[in-house]
LUMDRENVO-649854 format. One record per residue (C-alpha): residue in three letters; x, y, z; residue number from 1. Coordinates in Angstrom, 3 decimals, m for minus. Each point is the difference from the previous one (the first is absolute). Last residue first. Layout:
N
[site 'ALA',[X,Y,Z],NUM];
...
! end
This chain:
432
[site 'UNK',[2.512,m30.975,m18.500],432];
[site 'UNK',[3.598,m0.422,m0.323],431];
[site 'UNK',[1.602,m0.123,4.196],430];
[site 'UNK',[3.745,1.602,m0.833],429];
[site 'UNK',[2.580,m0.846,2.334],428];
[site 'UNK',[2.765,3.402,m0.142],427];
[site 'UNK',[3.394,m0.903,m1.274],426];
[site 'UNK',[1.946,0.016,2.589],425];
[site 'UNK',[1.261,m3.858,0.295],424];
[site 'UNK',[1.341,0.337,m3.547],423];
[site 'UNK',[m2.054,m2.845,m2.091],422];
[site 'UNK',[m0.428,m3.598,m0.081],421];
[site 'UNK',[2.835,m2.792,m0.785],420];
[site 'UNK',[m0.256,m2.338,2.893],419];
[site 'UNK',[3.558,0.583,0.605],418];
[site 'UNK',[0.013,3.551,m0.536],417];
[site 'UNK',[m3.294,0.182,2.415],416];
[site 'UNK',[1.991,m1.168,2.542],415];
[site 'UNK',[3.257,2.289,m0.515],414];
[site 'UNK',[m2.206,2.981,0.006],413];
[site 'UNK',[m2.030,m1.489,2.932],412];
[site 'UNK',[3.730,m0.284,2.130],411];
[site 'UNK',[0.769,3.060,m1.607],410];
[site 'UNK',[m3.080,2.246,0.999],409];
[site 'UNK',[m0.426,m1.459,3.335],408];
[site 'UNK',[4.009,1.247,0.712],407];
[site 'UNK',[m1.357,3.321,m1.306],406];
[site 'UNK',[m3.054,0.603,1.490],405];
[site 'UNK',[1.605,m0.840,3.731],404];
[site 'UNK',[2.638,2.010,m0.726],403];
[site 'UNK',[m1.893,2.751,m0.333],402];
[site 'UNK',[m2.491,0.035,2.714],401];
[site 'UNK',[2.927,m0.846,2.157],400];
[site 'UNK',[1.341,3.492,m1.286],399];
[site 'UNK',[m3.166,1.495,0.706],398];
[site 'UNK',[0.182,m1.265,3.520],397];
[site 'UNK',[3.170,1.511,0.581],396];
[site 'UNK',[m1.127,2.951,m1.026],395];
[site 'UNK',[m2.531,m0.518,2.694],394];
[site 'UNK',[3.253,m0.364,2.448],393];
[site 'UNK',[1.474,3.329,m1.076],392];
[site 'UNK',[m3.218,1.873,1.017],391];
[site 'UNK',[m0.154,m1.570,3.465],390];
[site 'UNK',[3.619,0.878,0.345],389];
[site 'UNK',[m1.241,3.981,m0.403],388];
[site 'UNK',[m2.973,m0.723,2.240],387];
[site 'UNK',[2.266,m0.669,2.566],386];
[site 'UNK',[1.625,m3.444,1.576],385];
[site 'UNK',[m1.952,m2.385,2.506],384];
[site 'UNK',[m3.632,1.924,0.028],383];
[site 'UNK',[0.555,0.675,m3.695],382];
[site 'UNK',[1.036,m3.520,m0.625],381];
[site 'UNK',[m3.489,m1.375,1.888],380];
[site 'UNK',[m2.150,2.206,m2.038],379];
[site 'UNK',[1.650,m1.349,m2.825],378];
[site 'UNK',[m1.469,m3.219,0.825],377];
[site 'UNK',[m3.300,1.308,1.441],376];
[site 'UNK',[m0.862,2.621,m2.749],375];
[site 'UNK',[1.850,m2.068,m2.840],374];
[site 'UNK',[m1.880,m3.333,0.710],373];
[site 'UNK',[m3.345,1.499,0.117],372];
[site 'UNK',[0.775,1.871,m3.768],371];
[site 'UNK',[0.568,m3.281,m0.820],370];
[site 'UNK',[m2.593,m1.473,0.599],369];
[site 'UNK',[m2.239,2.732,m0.964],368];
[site 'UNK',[2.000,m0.077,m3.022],367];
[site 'UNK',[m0.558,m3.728,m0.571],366];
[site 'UNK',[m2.876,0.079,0.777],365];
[site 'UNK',[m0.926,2.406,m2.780],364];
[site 'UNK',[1.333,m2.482,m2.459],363];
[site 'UNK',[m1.519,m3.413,1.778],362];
[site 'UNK',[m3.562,1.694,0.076],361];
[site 'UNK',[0.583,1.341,m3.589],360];
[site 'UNK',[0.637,m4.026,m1.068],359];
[site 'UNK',[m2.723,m0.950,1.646],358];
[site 'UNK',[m2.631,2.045,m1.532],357];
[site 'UNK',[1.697,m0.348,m3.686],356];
[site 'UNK',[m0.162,m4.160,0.493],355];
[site 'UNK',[m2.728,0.176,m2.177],354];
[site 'UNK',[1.676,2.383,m2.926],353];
[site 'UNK',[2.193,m2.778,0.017],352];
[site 'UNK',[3.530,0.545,0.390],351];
[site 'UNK',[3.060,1.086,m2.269],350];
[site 'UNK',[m0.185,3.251,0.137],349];
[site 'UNK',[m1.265,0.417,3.306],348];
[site 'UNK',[2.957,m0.773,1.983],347];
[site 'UNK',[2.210,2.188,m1.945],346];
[site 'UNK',[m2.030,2.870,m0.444],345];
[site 'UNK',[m0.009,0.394,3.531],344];
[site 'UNK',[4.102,m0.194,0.214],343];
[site 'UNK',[m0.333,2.433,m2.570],342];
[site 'UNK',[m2.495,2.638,1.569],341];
[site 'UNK',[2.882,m0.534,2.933],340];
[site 'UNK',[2.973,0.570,m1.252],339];
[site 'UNK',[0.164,2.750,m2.006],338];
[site 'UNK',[m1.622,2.633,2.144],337];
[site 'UNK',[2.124,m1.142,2.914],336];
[site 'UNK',[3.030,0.576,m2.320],335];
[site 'UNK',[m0.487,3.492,m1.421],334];
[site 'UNK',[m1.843,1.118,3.208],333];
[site 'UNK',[2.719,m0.822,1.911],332];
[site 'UNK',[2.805,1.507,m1.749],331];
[site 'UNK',[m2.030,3.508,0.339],330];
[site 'UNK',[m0.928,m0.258,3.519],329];
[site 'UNK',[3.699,m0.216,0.307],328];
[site 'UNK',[1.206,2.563,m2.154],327];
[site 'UNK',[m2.256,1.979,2.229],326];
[site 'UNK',[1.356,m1.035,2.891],325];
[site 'UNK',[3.531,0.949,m1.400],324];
[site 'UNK',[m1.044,3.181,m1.218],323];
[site 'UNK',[m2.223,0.933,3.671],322];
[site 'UNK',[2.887,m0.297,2.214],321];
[site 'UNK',[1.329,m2.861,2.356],320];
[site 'UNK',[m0.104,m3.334,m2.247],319];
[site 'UNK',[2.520,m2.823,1.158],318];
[site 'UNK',[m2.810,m2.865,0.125],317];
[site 'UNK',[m2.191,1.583,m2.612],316];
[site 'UNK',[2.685,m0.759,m2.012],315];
[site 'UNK',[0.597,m3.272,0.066],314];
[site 'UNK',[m4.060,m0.494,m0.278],313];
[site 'UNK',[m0.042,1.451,m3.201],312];
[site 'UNK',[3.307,m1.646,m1.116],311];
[site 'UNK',[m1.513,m3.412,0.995],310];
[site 'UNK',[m3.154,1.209,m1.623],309];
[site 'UNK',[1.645,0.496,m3.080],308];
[site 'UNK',[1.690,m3.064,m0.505],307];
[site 'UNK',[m3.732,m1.665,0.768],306];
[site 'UNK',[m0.743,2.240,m2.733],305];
[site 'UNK',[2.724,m1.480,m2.747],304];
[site 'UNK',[m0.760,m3.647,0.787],303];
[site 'UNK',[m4.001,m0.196,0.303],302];
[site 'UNK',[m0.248,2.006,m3.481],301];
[site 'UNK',[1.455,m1.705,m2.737],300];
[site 'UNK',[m0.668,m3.089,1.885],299];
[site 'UNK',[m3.470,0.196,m0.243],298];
[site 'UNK',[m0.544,m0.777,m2.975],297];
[site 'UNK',[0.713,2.046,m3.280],296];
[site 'UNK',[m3.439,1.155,m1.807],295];
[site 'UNK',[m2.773,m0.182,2.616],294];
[site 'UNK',[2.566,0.551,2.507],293];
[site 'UNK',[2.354,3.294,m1.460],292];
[site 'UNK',[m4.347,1.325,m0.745],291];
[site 'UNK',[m0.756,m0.495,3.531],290];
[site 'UNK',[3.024,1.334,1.428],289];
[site 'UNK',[m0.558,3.215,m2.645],288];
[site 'UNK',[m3.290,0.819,1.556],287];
[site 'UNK',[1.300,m0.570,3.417],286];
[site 'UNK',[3.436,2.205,m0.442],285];
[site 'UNK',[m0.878,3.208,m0.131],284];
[site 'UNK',[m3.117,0.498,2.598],283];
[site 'UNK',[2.680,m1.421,2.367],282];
[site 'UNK',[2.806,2.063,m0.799],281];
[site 'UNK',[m2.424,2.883,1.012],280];
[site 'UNK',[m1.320,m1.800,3.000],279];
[site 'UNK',[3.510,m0.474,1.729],278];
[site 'UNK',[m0.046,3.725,0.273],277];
[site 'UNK',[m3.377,0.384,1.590],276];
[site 'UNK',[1.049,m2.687,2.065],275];
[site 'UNK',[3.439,0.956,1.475],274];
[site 'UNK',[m1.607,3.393,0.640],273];
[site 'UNK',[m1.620,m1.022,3.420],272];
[site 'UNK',[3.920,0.498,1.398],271];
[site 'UNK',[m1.021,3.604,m0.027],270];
[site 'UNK',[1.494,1.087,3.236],269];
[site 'UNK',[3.416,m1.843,m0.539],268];
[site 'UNK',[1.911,m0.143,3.007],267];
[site 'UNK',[1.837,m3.478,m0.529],266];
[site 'UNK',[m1.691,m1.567,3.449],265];
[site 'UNK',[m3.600,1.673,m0.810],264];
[site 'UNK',[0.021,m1.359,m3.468],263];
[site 'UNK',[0.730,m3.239,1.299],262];
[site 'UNK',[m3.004,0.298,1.302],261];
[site 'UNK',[m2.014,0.609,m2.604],260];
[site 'UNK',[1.663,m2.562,m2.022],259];
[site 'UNK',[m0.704,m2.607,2.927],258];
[site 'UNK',[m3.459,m1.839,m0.996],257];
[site 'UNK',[m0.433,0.539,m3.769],256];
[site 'UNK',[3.917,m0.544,m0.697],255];
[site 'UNK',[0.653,m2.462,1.894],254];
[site 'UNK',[m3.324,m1.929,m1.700],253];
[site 'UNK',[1.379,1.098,m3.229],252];
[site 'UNK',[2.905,m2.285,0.783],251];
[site 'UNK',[m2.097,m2.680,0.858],250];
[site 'UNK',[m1.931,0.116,m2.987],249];
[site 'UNK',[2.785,m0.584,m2.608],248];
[site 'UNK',[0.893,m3.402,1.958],247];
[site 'UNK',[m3.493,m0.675,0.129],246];
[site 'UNK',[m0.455,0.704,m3.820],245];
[site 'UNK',[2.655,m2.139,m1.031],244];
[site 'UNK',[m1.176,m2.861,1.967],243];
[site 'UNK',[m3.203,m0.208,m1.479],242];
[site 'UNK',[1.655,0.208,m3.439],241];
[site 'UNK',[2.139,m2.978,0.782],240];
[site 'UNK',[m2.893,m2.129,1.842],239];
[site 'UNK',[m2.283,0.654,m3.331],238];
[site 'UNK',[0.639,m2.595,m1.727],237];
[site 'UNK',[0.137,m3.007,2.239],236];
[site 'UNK',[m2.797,1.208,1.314],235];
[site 'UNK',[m2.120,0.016,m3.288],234];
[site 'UNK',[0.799,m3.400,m0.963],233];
[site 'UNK',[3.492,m1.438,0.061],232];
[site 'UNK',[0.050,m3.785,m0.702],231];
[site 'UNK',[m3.810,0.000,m1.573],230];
[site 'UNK',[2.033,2.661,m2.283],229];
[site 'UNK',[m2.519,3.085,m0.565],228];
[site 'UNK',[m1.695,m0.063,m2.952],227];
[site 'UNK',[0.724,2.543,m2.836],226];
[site 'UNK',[m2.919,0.415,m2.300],225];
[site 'UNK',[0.248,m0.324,m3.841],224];
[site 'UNK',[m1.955,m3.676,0.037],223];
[site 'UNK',[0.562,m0.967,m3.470],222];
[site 'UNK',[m1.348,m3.673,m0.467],221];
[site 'UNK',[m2.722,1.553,m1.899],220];
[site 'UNK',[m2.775,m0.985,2.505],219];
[site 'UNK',[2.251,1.506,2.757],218];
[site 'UNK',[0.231,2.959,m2.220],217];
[site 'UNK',[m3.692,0.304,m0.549],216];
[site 'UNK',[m1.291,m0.515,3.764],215];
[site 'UNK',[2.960,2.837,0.621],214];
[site 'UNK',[m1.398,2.549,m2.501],213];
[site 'UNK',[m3.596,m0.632,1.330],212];
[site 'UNK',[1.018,0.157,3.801],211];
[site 'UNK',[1.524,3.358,m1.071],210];
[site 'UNK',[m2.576,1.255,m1.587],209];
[site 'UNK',[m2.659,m0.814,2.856],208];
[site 'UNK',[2.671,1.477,2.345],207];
[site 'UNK',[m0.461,3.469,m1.699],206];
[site 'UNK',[m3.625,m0.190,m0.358],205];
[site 'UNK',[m0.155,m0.419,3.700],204];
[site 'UNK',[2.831,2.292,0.519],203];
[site 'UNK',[m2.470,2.561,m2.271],202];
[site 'UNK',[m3.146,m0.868,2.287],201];
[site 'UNK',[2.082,0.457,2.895],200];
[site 'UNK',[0.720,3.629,m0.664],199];
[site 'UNK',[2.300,0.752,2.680],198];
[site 'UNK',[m2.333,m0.718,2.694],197];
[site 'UNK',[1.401,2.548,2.353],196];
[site 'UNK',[m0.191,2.163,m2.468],195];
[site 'UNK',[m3.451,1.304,0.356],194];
[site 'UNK',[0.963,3.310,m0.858],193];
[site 'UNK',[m1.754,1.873,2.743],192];
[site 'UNK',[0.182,m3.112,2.494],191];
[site 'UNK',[4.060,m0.148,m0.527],190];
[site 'UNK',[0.419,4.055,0.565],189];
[site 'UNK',[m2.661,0.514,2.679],188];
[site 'UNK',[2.298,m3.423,1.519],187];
[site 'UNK',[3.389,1.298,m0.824],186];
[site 'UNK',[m0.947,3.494,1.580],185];
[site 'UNK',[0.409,m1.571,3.628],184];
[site 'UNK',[3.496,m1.389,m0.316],183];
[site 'UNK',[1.185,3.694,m0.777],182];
[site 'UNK',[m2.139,1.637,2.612],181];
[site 'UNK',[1.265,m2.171,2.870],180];
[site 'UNK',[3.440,0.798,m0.859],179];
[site 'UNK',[m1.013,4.081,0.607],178];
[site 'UNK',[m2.156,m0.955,3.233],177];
[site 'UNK',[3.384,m1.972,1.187],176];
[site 'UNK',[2.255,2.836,m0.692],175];
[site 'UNK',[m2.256,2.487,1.519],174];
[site 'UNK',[0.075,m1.739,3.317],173];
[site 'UNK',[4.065,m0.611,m0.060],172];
[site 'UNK',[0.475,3.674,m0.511],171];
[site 'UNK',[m0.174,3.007,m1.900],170];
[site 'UNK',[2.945,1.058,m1.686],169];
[site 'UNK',[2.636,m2.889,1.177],168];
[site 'UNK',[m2.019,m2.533,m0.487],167];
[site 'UNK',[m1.620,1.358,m2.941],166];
[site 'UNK',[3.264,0.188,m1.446],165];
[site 'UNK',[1.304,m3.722,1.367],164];
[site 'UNK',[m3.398,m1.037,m2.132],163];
[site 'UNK',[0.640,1.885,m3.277],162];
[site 'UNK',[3.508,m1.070,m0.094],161];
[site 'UNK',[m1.213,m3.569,0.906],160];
[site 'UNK',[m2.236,m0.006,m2.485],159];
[site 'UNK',[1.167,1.830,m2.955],158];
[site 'UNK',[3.369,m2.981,m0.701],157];
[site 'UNK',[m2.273,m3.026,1.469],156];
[site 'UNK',[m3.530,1.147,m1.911],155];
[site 'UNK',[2.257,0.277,m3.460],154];
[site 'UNK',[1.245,m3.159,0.008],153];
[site 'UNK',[m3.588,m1.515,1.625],152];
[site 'UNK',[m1.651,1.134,m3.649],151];
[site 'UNK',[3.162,0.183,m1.935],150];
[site 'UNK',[m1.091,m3.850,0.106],149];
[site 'UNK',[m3.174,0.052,m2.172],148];
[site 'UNK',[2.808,1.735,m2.337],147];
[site 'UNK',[3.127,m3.237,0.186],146];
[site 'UNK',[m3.342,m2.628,0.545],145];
[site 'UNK',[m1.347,1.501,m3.462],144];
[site 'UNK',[3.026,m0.108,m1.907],143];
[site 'UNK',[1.533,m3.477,1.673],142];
[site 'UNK',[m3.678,m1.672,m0.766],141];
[site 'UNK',[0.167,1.405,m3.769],140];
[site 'UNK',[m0.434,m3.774,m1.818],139];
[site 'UNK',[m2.462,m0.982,2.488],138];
[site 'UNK',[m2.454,3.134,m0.626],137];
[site 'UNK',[m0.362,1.429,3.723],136];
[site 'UNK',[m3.854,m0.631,1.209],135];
[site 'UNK',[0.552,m2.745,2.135],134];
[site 'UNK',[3.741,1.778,1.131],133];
[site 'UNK',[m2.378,2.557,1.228],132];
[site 'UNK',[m2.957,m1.921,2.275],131];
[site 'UNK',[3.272,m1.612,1.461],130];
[site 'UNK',[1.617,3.021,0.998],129];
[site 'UNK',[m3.300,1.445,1.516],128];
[site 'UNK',[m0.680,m3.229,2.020],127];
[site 'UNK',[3.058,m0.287,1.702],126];
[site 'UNK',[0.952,3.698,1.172],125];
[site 'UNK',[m3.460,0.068,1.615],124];
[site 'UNK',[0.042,m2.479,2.322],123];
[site 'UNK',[3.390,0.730,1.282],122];
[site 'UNK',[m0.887,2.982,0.913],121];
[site 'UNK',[m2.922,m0.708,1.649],120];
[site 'UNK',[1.852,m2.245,2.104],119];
[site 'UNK',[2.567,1.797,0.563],118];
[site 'UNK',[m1.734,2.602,1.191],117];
[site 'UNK',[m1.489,m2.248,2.319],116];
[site 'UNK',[3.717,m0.694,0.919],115];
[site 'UNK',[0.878,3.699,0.506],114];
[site 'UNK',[m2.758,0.408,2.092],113];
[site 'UNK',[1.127,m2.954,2.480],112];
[site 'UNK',[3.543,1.903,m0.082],111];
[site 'UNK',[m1.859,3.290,1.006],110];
[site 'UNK',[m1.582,m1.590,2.714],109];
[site 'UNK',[3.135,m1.910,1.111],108];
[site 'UNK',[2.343,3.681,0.108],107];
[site 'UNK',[m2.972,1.389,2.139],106];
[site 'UNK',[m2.523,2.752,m0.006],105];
[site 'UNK',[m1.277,m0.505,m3.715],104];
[site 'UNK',[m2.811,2.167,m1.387],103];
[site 'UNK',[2.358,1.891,m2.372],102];
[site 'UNK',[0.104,m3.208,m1.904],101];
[site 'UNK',[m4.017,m0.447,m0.113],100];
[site 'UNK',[m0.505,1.931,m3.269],99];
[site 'UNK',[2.744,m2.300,m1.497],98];
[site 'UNK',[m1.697,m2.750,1.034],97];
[site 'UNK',[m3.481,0.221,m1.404],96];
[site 'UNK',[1.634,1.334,m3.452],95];
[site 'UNK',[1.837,m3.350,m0.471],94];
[site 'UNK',[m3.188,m2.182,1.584],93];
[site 'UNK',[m2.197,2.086,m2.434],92];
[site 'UNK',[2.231,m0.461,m2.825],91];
[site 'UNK',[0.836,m4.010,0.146],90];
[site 'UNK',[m3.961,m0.368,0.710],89];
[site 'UNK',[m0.479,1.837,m3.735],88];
[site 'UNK',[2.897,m2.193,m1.719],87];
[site 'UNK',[m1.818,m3.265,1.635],86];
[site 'UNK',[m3.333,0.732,m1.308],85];
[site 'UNK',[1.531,0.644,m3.188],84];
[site 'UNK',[1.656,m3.128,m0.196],83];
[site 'UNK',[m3.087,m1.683,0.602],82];
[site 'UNK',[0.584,m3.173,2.500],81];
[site 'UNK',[0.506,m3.638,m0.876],80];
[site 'UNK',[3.339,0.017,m1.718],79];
[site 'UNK',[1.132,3.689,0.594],78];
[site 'UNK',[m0.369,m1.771,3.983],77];
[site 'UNK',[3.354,m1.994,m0.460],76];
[site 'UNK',[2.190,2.672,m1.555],75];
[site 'UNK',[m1.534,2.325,2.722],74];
[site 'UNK',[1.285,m2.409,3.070],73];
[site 'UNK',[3.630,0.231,m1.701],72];
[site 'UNK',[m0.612,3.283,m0.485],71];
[site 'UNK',[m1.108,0.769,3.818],70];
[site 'UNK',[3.307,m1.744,1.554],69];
[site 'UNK',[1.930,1.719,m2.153],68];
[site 'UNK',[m1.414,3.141,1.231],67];
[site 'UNK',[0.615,m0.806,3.418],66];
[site 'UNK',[3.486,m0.593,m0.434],65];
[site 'UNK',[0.438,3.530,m1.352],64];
[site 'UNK',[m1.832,1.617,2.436],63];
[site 'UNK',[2.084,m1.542,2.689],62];
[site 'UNK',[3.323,0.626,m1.596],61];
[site 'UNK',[m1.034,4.057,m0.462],60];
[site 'UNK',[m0.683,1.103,3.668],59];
[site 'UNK',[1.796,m3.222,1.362],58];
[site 'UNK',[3.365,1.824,m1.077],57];
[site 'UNK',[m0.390,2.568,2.911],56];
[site 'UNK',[0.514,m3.058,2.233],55];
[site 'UNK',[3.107,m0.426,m1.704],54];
[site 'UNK',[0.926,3.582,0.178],53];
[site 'UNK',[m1.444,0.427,3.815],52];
[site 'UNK',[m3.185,1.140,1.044],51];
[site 'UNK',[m0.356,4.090,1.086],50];
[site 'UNK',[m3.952,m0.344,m0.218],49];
[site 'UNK',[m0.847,3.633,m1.622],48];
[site 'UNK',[3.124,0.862,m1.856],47];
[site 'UNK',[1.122,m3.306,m0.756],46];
[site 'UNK',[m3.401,m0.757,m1.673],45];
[site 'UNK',[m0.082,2.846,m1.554],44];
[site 'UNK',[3.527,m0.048,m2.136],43];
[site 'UNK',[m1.144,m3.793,m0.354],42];
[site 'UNK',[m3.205,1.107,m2.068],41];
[site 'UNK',[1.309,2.004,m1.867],40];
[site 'UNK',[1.269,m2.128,m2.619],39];
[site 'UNK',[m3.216,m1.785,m0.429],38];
[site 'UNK',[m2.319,2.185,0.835],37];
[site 'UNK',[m0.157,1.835,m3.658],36];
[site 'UNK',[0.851,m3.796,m1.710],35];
[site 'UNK',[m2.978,m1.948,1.274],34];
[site 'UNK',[m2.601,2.913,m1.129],33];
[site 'UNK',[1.680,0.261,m3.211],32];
[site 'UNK',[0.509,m3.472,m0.578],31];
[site 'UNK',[m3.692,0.216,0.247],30];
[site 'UNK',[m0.690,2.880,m2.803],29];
[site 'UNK',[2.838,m1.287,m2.073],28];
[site 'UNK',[m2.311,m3.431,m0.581],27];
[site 'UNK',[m2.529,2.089,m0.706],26];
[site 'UNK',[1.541,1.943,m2.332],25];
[site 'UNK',[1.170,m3.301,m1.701],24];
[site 'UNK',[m3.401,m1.353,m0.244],23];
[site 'UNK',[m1.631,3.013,m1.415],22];
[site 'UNK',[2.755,m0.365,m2.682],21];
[site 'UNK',[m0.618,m3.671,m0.571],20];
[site 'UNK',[m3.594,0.020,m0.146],19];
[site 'UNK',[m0.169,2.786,m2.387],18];
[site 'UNK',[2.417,m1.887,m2.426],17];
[site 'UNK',[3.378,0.802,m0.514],16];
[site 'UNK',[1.559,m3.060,m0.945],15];
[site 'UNK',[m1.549,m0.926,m3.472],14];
[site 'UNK',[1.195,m2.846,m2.201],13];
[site 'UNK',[1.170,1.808,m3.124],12];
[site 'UNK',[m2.310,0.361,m2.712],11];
[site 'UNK',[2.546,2.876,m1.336],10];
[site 'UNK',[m1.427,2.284,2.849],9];
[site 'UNK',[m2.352,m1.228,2.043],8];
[site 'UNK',[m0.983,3.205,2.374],7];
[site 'UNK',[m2.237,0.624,2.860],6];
[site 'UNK',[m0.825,m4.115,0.309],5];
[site 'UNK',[m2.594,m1.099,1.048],4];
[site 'UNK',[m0.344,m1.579,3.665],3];
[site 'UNK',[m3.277,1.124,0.774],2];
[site 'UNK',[m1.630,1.639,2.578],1];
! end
């Protein structure tokens, strides 16, 4: 299928092509089937092999690490190997595993699972993004990243609820068959549509143009492309960002692998609630995150929702009835749906539409990574302390998060002051 546009209006660059919405349902289609075991996952795992909260931790932490592992592989082979043949493997080994989860009859089997899983997963959740941001119009990247991103916003506030439901309803077994189904339809859905090529022919034509414009601007003398400083580079900016979104990970990581149990300490039944709740500020703040970056920077938004997540995360800590948990979920979504389309937005805004494929390796990494650090490190404060202390320690992390923006943003502010260029949050801009 091709990439044209449903709408233009005002000759503006279009975003919502056909390519990008089948895309984005896709994408939510395999977060789903990650995000519905997810969750419940450790409430099984303790209930059938009895392992400890740190060992518990493994259940998430080793997936994670195992997915980073794949994308940094996957980033590699999208050089030499069809993208589409690689989305299609991604699928079956994600759907292959998930059927075989009930199958495990030890704690190491499952584990070894979980890391093929991971595998798959991680797979996947690199080559999608990049085919997107390739077909995002430059000038709206924080737009389209802030709605291709209610995608997995949306898949982690339904589908743990959904999952810890099922759980509870029907059983590990129908739970698995159930995420298996959602990670299956992506590839009827991608082979119908023919999206996993996301019109090549136009992102031919499309880089044809743009090698044109920039052949006549370097023949002009006017080169309108940012290049990265040969003292900086790429790593040297995106190390904040990547950080940022680690630290932010980590505390949804205690929150994916012990909220259900900590549910069981405080009493509260319907603990699953926290992320239908946390999806409605969610689905209300990503469009107009987008916009606040495209427009503002990223300042305008980092500072505020990190506040919010401290308070989120504050109060989850102390919460023992349904109105504070629900304030809660509510706080969370606000600020966890702010930060991170933005922090994605960030590190492609400014970077090569070649570098795309890495750069979305490094950005989901960094959650896996850091969803992997929060499972065993907070893991190992639950197992010391309570769930309760674990809380107040990842809004400690948020306020680390925050710092740490700050103090980088006036030591660069005062840099850049010197050498007489812009506001340090002022969004990079790549000109075609």
């Amino acid at each position: 299928m091709s990439g044209k546009p449903l709408s233009q209006p005002g000759g503006a660059e279009p975003l919502w092509t056909r390519s990008f919405i089948v895309l984005t349902i896709s994408y939510f289609l395999m977060f789903m089937c990650l995000q519905m075991l997810l969750s419940p996952f450790p409430s099984y795992v303790k209930d059938r092999f009895a392992p400890g909260d740190v060992a518990l931790s493994l259940v998430t932490s080793l997936f994670a690490l195992t997915a980073i592992a794949a994308r940094f592989a996957t980033a590699a082979l999208m050089k030499r190997i069809s993208k589409t043949g690689l989305l299609y493997t991604s699928l079956g080994i994600s759907v292959a595993a998930t059927l075989a989860y009930p199958l495990a009859d030890s704690l190491g089997s499952l584990l070894a699972l979980r890391m093929l899983f991971g595998i798959g997963f991680g797979m996947g959740s690199t080559v999608m993004p990049t085919l997107v941001s390739r077909i995002i119009p430059t000038r709206r990247m924080g737009e389209g990243i802030g709605y291709f991103g209610l995608s997995t916003s949306l898949a982690m506030s339904f589908g743990p609820m959904i999952g810890l439901a099922l759980l509870d309803g029907f059983g590990f077994g129908v739970l698995t068959v159930w995420g298996a189904v959602a990670a299956a339809a992506v590839i009827p859905l991608l082979a119908i549509t023919r999206a996993a090529g996301v019109s090549s022919q136009a992102e031919s034509s499309k880089r044809s143009a743009v090698e044109v414009q920039r052949a006549a601007g370097n023949a002009s003398g006017g080169v309108r492309q940012r290049e990265e400083p040969p003292s900086t580079g790429l790593a040297g900016r995106l190390w904040l960002p990547l950080t940022l979104n680690t630290l932010l990970s980590s505390c949804y990581g205690g929150i994916l692998s012990f909220l259900a149990l900590y549910g069981r300490d405080i009493g509260l039944a319907n603990i699953g609630l926290f992320f239908l709740f946390n999806a409605l500020t969610v689905l209300a703040v990503r469009p107009v995150s987008g916009w606040l970056y495209d427009t503002r920077g990223h300042a305008v938004v980092l500072v505020p929702a990190a506040m919010v997540l401290v308070a989120s995360l504050g109060l989850l800590s102390y919460t023992h009835s349904m109105v504070m948990l629900m304030s809660s979920a509510l706080l969370f979504g606000l600020g966890y749906g702010a930060v991170q389309p933005t922090v994605q937005a960030w590190m492609l805004g400014g970077s090569p539409r070649s570098s795309h494929g890495l750069i979305n390796s490094l950005f989901y990494n960094s959650i896996d990574l850091g969803v992997a650090v929060g499972s065993m490190g907070l893991g190992v404060v639950a197992a010391a302390t309570s769930y309760a202390v674990m809380y107040r320690f990842s809004a400690g992390i948020m306020l680390l998060f925050l710092v740490l923006y700050l103090a980088v943003a006036v030591a660069g502010g005062r840099l850049r002051k010197r050498l007489g260029e812009t506001e340090l949050a002022a969004p990079v801009r790549t000109e075609p």
